[in-house]
N, C-alpha and C positions, 0 to 999 in steps of 0.2 A: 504494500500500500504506500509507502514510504517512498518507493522509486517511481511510482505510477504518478506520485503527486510529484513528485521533482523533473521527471521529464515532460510534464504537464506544464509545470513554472515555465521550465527553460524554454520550451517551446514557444511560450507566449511572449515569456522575455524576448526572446530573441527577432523576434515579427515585431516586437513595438522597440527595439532598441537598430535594430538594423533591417530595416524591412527590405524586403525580396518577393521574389517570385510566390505568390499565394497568400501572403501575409495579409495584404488587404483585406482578402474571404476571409481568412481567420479571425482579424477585427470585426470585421462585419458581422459574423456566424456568433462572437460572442459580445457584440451590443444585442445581437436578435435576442439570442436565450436569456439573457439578463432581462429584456423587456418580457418575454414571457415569464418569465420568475415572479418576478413583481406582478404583474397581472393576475397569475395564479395565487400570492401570495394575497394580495388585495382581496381578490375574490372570496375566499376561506374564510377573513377577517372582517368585509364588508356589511355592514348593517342594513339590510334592506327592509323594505316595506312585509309585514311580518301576516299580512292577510292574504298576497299574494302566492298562488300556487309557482312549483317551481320555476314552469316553461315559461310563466307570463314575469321575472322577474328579470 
């Protein structure tokens, strides 16, 4: 787990410190997931209207 996460760092490091061939998708691909993160994460925590059924909220 330890090296999954470290060649994970490095990898990113290295696209945001010397960017190359791909790097760009790479930034891209993780603004996207981070936007879904938070989305998902909002969604779970979100107070909604508490008379409405699920589909209609």
């Amino acid at each position: 787990m330890q090296d999954l996460l470290e060649d994970i760092v490095q990898t990113v490091g290295g696209a945001l410190v010397a960017p190359g061939l791909g790097s760009a998708e790479l930034v891209l691909a993780m603004l996207v997931a981070f936007g879904f993160f938070i989305g998902a994460i909002y969604s779970i925590f979100a107070r909604g209207d508490r008379e409405l059924e699920w589909w209609e909220r």
